[in-house]
VMD Tcl script that builds the backbone (N, CA, C; Angstrom):
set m [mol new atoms 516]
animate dup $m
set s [atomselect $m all]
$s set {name element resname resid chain x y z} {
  {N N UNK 1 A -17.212 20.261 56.591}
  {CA C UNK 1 A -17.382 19.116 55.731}
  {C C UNK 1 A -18.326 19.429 54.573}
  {N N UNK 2 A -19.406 19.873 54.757}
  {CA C UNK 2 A -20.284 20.714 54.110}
  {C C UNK 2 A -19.690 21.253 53.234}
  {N N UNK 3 A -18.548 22.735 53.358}
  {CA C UNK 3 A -18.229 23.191 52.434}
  {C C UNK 3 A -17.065 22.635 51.095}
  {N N UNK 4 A -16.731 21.738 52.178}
  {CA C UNK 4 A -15.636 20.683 51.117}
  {C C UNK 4 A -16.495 19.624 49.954}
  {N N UNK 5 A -17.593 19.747 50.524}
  {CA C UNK 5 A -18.535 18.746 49.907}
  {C C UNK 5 A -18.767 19.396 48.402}
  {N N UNK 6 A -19.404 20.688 49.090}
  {CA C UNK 6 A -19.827 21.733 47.535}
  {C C UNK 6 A -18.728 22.314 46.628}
  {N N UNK 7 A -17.621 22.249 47.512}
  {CA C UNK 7 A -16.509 22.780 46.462}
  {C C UNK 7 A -15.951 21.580 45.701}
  {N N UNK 8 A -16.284 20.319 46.206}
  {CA C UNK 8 A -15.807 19.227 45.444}
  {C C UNK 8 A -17.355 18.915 44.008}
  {N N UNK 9 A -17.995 18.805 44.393}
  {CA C UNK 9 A -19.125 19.275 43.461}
  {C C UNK 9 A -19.295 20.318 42.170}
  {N N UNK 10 A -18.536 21.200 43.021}
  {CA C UNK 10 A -18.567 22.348 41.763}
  {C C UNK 10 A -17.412 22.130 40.967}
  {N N UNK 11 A -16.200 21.691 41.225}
  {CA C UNK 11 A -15.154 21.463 40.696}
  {C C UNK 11 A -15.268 20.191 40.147}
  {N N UNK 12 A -15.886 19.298 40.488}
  {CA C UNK 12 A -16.016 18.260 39.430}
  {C C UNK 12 A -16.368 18.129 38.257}
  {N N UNK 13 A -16.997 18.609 37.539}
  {CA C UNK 13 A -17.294 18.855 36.149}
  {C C UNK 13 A -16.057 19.710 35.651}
  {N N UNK 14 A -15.073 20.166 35.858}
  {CA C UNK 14 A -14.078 20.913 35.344}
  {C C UNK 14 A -12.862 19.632 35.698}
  {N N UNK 15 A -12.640 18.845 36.424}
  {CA C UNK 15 A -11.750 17.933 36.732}
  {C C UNK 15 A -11.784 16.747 36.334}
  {N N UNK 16 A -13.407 16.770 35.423}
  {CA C UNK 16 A -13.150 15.188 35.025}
  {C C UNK 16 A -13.802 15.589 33.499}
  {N N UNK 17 A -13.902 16.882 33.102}
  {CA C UNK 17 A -14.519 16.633 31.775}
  {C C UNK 17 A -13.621 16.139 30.793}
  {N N UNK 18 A -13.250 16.138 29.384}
  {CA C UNK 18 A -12.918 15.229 28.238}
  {C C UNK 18 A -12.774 16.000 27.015}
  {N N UNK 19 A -12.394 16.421 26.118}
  {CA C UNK 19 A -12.560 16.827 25.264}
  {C C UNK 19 A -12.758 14.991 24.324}
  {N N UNK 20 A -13.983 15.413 23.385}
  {CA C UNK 20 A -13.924 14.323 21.690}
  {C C UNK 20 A -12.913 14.693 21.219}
  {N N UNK 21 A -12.347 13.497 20.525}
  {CA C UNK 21 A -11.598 13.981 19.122}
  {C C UNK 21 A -12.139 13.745 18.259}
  {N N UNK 22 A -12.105 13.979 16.991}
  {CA C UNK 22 A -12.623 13.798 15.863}
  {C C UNK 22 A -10.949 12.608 15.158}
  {N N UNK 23 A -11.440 11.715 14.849}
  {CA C UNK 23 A -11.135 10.198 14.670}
  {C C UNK 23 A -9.979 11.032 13.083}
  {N N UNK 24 A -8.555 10.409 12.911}
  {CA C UNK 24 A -8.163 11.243 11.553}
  {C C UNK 24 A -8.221 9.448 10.813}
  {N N UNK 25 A -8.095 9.713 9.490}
  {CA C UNK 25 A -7.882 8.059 9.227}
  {C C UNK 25 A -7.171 8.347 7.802}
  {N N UNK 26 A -6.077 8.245 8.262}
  {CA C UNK 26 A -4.373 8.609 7.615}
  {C C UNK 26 A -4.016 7.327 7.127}
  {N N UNK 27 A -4.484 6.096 7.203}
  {CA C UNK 27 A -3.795 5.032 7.144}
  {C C UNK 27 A -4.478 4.714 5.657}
  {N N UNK 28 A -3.556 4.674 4.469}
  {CA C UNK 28 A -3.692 3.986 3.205}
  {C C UNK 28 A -3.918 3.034 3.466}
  {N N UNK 29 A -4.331 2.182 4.303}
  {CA C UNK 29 A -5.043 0.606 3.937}
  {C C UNK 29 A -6.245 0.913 4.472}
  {N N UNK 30 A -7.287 1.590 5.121}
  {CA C UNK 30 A -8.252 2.132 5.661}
  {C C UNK 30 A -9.617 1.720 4.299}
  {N N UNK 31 A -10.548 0.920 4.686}
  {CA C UNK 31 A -11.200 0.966 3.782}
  {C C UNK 31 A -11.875 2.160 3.348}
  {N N UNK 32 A -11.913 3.520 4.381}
  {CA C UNK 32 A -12.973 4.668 4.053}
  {C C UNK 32 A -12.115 5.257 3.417}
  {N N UNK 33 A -10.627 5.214 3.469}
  {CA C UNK 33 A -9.494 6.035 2.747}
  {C C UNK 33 A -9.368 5.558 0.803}
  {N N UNK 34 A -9.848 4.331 0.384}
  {CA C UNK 34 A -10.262 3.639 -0.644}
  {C C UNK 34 A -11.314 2.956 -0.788}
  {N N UNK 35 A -11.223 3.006 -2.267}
  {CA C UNK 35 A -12.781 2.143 -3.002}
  {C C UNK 35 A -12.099 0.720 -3.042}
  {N N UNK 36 A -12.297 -0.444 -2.335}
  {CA C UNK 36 A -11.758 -1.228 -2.970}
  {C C UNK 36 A -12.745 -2.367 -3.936}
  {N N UNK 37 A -12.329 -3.282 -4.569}
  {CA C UNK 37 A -11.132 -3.638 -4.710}
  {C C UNK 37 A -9.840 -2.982 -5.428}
  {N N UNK 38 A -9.104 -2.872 -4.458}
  {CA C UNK 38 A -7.564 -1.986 -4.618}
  {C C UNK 38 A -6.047 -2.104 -4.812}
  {N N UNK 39 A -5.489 -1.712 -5.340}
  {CA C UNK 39 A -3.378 -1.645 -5.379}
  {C C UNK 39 A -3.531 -0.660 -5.532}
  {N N UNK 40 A -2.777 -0.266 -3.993}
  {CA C UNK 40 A -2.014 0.416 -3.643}
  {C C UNK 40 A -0.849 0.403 -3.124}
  {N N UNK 41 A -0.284 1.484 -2.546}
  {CA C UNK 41 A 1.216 1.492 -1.850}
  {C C UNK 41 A 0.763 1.689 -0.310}
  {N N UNK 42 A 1.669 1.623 0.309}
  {CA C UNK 42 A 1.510 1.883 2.115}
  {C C UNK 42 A 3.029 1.431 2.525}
  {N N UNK 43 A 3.464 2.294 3.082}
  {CA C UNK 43 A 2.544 4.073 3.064}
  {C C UNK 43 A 2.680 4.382 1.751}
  {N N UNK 44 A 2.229 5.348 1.592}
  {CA C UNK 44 A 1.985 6.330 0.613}
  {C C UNK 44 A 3.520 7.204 0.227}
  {N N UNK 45 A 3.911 7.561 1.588}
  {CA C UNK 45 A 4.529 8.604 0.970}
  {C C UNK 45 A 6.369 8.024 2.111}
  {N N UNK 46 A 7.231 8.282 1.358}
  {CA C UNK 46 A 8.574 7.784 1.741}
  {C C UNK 46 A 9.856 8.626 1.837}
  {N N UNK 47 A 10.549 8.893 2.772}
  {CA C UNK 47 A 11.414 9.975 3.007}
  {C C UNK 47 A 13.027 9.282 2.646}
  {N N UNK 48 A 14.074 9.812 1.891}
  {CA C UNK 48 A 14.426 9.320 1.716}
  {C C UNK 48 A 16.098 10.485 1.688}
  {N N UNK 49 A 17.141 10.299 0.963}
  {CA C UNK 49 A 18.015 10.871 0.678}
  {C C UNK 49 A 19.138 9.968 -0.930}
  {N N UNK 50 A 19.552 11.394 -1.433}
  {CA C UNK 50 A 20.269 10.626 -2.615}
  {C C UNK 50 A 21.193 9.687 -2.282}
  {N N UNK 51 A 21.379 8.522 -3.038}
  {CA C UNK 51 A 22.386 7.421 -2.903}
  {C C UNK 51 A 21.622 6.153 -2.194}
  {N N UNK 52 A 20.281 6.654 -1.426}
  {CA C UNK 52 A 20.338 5.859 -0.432}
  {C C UNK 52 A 18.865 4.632 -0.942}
  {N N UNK 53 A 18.609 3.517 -0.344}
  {CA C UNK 53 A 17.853 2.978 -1.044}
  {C C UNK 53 A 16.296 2.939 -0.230}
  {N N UNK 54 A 15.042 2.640 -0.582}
  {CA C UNK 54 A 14.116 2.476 -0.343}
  {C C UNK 54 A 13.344 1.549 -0.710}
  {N N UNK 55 A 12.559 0.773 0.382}
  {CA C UNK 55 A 11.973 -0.026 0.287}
  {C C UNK 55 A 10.247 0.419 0.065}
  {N N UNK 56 A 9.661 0.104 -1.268}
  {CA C UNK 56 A 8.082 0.168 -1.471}
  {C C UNK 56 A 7.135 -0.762 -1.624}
  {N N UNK 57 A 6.670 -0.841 -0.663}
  {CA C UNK 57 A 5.297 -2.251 -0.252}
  {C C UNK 57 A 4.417 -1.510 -1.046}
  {N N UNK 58 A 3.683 -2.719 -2.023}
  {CA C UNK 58 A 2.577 -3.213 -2.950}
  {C C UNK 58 A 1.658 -3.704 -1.963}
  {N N UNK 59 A 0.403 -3.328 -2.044}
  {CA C UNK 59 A -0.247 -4.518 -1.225}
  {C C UNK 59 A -1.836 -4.178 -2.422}
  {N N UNK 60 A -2.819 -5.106 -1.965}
  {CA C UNK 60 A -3.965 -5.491 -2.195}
  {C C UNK 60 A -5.213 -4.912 -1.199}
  {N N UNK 61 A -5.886 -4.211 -1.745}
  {CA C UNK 61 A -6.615 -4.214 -0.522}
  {C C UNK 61 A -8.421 -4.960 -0.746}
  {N N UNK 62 A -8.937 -5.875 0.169}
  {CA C UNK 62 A -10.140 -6.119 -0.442}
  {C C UNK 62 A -10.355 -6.518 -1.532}
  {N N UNK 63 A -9.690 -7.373 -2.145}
  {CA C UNK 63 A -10.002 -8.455 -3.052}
  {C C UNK 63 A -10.576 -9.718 -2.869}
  {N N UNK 64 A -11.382 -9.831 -4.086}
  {CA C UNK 64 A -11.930 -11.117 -3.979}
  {C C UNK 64 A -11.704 -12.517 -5.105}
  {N N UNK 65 A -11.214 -13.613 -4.700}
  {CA C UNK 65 A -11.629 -14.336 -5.718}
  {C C UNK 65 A -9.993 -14.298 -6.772}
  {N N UNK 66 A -8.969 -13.285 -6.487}
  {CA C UNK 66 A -7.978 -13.425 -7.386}
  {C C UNK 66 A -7.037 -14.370 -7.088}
  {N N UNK 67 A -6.682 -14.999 -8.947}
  {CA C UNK 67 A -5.763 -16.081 -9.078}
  {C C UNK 67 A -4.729 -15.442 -9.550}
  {N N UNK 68 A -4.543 -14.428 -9.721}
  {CA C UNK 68 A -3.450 -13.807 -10.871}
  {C C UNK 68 A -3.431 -11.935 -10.905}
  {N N UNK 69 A -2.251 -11.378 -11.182}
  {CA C UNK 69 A -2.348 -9.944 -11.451}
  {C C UNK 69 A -1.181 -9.629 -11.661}
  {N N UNK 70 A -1.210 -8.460 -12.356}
  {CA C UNK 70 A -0.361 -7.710 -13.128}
  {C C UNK 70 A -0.615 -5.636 -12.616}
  {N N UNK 71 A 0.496 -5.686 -12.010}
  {CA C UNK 71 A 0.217 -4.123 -11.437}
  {C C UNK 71 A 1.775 -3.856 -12.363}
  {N N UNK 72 A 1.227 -2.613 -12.741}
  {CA C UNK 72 A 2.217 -1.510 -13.413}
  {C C UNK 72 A 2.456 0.033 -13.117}
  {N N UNK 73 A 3.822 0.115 -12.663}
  {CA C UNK 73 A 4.087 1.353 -11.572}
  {C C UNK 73 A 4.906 2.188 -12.841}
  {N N UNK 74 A 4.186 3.030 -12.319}
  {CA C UNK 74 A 5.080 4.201 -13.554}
  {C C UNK 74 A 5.734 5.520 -12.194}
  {N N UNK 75 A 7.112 5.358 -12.624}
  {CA C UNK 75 A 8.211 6.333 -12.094}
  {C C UNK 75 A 8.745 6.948 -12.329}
  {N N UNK 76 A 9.612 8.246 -11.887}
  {CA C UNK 76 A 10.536 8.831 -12.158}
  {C C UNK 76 A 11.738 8.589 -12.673}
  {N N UNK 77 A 12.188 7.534 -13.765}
  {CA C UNK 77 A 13.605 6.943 -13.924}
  {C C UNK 77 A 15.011 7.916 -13.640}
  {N N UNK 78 A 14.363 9.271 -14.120}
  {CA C UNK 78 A 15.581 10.076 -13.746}
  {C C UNK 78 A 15.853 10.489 -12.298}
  {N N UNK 79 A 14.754 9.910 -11.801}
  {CA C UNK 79 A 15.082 9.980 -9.891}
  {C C UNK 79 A 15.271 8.942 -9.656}
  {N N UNK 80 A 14.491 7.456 -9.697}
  {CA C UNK 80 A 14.596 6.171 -9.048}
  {C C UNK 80 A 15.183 5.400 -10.017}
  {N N UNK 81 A 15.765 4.247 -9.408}
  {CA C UNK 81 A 16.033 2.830 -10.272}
  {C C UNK 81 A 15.754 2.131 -9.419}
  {N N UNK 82 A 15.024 1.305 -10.082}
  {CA C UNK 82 A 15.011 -0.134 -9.364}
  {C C UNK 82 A 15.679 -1.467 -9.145}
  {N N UNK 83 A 16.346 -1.612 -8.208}
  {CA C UNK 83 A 16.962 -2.379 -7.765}
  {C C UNK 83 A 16.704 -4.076 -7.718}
  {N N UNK 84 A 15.389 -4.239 -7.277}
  {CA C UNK 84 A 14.762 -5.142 -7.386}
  {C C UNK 84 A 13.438 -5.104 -6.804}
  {N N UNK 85 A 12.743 -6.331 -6.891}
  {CA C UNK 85 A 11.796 -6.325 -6.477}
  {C C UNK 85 A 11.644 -8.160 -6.043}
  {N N UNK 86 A 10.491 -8.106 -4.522}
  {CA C UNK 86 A 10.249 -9.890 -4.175}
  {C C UNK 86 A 9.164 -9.806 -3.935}
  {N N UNK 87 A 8.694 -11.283 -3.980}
  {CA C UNK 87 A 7.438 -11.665 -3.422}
  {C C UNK 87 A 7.028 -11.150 -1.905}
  {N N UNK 88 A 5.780 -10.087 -1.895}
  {CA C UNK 88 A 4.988 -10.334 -0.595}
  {C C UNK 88 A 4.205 -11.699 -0.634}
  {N N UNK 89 A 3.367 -11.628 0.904}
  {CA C UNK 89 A 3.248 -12.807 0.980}
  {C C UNK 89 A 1.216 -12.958 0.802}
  {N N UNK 90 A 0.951 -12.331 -0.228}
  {CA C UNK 90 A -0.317 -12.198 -0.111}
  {C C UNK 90 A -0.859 -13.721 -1.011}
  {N N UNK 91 A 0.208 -13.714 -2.057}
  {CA C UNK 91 A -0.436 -15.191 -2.701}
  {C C UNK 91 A 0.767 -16.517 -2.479}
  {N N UNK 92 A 0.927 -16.372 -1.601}
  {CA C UNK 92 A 1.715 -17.781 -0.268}
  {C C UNK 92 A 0.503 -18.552 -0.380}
  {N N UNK 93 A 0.955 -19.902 -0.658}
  {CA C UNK 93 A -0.026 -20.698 -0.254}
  {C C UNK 93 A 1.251 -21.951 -0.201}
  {N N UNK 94 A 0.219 -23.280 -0.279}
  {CA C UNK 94 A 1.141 -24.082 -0.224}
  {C C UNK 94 A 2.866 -24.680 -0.812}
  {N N UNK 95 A 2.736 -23.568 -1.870}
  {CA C UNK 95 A 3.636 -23.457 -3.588}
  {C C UNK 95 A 4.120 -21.928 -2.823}
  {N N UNK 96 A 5.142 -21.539 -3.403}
  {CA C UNK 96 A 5.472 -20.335 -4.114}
  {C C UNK 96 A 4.572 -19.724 -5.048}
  {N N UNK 97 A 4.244 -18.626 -4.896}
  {CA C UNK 97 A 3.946 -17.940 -6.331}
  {C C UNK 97 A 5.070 -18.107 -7.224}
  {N N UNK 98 A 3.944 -18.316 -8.790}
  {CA C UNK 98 A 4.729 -17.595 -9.717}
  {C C UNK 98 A 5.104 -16.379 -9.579}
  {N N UNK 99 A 5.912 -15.574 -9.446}
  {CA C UNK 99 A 6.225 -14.144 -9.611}
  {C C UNK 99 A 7.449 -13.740 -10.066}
  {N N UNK 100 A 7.360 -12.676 -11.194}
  {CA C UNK 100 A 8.270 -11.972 -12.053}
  {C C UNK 100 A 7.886 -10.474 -12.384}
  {N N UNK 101 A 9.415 -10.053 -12.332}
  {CA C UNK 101 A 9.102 -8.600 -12.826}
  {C C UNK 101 A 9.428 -8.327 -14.368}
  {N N UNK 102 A 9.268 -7.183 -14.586}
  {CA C UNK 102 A 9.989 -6.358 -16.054}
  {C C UNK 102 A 10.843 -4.937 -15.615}
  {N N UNK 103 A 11.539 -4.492 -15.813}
  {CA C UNK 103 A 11.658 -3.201 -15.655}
  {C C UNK 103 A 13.081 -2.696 -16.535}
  {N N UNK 104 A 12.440 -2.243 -17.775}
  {CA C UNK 104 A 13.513 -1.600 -18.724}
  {C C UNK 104 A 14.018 -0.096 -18.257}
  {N N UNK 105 A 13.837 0.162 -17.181}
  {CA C UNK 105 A 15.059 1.183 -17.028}
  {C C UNK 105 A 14.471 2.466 -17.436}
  {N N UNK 106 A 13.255 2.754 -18.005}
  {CA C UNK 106 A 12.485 4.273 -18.541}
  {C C UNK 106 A 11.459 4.264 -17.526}
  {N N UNK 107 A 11.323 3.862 -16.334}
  {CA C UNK 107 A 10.215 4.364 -15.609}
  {C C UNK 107 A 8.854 3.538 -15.426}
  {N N UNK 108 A 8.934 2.293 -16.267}
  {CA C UNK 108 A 8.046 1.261 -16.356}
  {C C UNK 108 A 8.240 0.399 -15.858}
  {N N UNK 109 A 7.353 -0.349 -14.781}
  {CA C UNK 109 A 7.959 -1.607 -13.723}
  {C C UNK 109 A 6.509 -2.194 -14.190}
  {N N UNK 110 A 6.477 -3.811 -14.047}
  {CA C UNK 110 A 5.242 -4.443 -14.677}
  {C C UNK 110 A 5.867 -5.662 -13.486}
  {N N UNK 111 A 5.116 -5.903 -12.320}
  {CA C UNK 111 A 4.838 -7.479 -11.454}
  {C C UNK 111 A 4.055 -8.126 -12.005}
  {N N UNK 112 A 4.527 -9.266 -12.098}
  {CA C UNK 112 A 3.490 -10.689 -12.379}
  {C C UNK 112 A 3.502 -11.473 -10.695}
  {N N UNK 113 A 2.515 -11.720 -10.503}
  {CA C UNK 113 A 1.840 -12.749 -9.667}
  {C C UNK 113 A 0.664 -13.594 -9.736}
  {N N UNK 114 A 1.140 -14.811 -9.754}
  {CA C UNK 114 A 0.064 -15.923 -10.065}
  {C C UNK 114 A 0.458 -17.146 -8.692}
  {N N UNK 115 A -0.695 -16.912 -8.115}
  {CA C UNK 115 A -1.362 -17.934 -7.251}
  {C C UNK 115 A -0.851 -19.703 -7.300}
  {N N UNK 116 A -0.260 -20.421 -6.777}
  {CA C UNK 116 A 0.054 -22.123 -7.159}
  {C C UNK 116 A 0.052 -22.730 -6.277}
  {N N UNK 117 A -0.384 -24.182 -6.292}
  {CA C UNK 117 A -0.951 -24.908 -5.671}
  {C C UNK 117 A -2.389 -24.970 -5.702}
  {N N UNK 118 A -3.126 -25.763 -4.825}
  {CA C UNK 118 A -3.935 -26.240 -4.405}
  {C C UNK 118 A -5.664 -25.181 -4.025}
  {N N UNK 119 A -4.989 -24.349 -3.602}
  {CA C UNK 119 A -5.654 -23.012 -3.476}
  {C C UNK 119 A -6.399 -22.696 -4.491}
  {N N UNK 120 A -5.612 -21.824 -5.414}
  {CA C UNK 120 A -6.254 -21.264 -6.999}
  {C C UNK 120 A -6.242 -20.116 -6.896}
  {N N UNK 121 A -7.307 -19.269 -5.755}
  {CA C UNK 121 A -7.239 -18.015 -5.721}
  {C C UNK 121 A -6.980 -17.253 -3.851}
  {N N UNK 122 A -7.142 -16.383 -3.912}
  {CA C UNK 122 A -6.889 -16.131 -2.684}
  {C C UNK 122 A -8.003 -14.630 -2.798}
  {N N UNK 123 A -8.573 -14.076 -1.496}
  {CA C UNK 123 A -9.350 -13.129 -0.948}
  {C C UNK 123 A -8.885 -12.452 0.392}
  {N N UNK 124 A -8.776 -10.858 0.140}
  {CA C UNK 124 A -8.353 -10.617 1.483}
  {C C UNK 124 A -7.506 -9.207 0.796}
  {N N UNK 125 A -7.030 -8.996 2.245}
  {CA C UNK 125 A -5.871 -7.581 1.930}
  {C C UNK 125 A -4.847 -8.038 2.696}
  {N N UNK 126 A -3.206 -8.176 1.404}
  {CA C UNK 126 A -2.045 -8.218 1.896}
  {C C UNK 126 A -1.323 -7.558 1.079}
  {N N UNK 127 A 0.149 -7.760 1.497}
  {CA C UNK 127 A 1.396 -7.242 0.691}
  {C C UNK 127 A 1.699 -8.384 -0.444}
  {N N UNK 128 A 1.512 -7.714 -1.711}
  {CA C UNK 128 A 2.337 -8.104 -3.005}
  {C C UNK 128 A 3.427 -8.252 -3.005}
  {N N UNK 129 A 4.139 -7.352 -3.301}
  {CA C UNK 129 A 5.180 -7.034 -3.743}
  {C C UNK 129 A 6.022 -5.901 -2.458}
  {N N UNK 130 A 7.466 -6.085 -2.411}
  {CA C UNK 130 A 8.605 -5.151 -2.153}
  {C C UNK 130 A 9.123 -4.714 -2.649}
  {N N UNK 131 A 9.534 -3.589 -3.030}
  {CA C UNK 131 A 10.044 -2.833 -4.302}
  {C C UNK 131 A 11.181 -2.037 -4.193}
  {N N UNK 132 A 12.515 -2.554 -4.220}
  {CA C UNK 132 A 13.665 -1.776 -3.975}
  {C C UNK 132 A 14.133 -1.051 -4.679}
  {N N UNK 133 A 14.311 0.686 -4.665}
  {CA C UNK 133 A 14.575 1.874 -5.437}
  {C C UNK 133 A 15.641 2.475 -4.974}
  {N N UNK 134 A 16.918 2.565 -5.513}
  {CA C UNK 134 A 17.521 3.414 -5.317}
  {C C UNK 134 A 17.575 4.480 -5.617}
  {N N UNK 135 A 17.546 5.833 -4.784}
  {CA C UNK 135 A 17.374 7.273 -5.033}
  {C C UNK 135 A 18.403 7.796 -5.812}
  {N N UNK 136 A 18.514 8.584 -6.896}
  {CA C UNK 136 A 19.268 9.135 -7.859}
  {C C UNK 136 A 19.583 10.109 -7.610}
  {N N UNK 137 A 18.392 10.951 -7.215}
  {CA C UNK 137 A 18.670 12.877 -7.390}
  {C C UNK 137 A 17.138 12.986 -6.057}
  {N N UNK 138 A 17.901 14.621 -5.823}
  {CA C UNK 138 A 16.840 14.977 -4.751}
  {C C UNK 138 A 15.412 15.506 -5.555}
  {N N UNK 139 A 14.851 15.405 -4.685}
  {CA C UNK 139 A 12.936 16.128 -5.165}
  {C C UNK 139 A 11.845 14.790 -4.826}
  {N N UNK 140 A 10.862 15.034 -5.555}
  {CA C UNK 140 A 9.923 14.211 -5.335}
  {C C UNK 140 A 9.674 13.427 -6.834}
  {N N UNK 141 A 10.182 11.833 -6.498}
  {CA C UNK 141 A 9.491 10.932 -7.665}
  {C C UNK 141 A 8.229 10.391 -7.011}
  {N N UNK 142 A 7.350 10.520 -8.147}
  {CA C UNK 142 A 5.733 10.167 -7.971}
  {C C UNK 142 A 5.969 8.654 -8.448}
  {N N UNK 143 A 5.397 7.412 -7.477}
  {CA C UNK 143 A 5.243 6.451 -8.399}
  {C C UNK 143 A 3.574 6.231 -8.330}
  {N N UNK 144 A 3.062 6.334 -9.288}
  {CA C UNK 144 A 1.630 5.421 -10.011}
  {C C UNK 144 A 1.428 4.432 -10.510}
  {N N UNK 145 A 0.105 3.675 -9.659}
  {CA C UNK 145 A -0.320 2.480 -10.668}
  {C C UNK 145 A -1.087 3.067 -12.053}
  {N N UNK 146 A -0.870 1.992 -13.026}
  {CA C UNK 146 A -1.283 2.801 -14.299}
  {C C UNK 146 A -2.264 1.865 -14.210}
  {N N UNK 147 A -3.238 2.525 -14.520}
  {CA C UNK 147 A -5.077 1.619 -15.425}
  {C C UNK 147 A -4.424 0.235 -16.096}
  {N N UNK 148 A -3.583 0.054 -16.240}
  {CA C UNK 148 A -3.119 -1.520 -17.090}
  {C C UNK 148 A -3.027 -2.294 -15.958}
  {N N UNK 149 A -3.071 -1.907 -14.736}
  {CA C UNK 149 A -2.831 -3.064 -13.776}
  {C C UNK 149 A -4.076 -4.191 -13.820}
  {N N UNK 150 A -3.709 -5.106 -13.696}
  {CA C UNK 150 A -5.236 -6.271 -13.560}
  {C C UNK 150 A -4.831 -7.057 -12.642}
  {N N UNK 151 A -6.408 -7.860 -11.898}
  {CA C UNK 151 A -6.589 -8.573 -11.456}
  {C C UNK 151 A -7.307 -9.671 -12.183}
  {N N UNK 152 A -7.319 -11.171 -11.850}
  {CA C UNK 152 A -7.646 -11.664 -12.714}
  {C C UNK 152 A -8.257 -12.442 -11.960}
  {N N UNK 153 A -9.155 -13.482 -12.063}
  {CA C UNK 153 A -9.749 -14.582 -11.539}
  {C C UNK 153 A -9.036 -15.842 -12.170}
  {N N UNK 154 A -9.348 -17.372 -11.705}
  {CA C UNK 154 A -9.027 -18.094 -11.964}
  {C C UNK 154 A -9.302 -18.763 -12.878}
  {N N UNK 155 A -10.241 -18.254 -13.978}
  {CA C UNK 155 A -10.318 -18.369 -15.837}
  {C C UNK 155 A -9.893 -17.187 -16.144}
  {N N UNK 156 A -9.060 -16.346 -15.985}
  {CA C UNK 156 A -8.230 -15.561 -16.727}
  {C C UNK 156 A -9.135 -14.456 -16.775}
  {N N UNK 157 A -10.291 -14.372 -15.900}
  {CA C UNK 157 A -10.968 -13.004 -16.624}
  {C C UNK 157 A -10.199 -12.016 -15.693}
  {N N UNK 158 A -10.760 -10.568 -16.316}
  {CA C UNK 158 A -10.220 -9.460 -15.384}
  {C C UNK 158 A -11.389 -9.430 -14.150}
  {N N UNK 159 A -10.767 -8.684 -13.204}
  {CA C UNK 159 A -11.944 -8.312 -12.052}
  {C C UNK 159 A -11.229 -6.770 -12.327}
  {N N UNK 160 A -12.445 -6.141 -11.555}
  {CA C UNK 160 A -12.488 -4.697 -11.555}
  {C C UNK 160 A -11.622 -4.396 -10.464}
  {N N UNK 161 A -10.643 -3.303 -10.416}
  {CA C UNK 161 A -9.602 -2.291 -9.574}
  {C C UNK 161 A -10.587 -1.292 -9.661}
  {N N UNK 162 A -11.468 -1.083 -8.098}
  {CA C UNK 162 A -11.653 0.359 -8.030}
  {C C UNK 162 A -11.040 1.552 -7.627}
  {N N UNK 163 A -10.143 1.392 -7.199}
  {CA C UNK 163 A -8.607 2.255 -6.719}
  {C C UNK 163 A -7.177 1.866 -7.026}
  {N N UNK 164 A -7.026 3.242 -7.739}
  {CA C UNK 164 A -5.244 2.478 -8.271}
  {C C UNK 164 A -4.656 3.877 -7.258}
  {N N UNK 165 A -3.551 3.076 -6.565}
  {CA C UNK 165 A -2.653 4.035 -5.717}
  {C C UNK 165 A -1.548 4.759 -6.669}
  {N N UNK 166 A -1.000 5.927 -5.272}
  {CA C UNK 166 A -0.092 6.564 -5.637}
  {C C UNK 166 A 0.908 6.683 -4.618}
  {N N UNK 167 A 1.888 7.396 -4.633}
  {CA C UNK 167 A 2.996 6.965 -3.807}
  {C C UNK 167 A 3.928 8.134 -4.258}
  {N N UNK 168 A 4.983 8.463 -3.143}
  {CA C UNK 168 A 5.657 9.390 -3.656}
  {C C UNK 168 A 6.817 9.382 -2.847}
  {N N UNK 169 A 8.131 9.647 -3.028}
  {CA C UNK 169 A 9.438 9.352 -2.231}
  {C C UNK 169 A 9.960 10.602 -2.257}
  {N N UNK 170 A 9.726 11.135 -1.558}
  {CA C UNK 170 A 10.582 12.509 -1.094}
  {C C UNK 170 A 12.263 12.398 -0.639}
  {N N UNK 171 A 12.912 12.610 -1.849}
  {CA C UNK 171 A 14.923 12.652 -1.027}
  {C C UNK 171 A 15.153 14.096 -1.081}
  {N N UNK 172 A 15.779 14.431 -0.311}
  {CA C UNK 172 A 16.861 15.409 0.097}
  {C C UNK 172 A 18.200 15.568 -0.595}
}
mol reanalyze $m
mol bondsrecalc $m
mol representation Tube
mol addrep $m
């Protein structure tokens, strides 16, 4: 009994030790992964094939205080078209958002979203926008928010974007 005792002893530290992991933090909405207040994409990055279509979530991350914004995605036109684009549900309130797009067909997409009803502004991190692209040609289209994107408060001023995302659709 004795010796079962010590061999269970000595073998215990080898049968119950653990390795740490070291924590990865992959996730584009991650506040340590951005400065916010932020627009970005999530995911980030999208696998795709020619002909076929893709869906790209807009979201907000860590905002405060916005009634209104204007994000502008610059793309590959000779890889993507855009198909369309709808309301996420980050400025849902009692109303519909106002929301409208632009997109002339050279690679320039411009969302409008404005806040209605009762509310005014909204605070927080959600999804904007859905962004439907159909793939053209294989490789990688980069889409970027461009520095023109704004957030606005509810007298029209701008608030500061400390992170503008990027995004990228890999087809085959």
């Amino acid at each position: 009994m004795r010796l079962t005792n010590r061999i269970f002893v000595i073998l215990a530290p080898f049968l119950v030790s653990c390795d740490l992991i070291d924590p990865v933090f992959d996730n584009i909405l991650d506040v340590e992964y951005n400065d916010p207040p932020a627009l970005l994409f999530s995911p980030n990055n999208y696998s795709s094939s020619t002909g076929k279509e893709v869906d790209v979530d807009l979201y907000a991350l860590k905002v405060v205080d916005v009634a209104g914004m204007r994000a502008r995605i610059i793309y590959d036109d000779s890889k993507l078209e855009v198909l369309g684009v709808s309301a996420g549900e980050f400025f849902s309130s009692s109303e519909s958002p106002l929301f409208v797009f632009d997109d002339d067909g050279t690679g320039q997409l411009d969302i409008y979203s404005v806040i209605m009803g009762t509310e005014k502004k909204v605070s927080g991190s959600g999804k904007i926008a859905i962004i439907k692209f159909l793939v053209k040609r294989s490789g990688e289209a980069l889409l970027n928010l461009s520095d023109e994107s704004q957030l606005l408060d509810s007298n029209g001023n701008d608030i500061e974007i400390k992170s503008l995302g990027q995004g990228v659709i890999i087809a085959q």
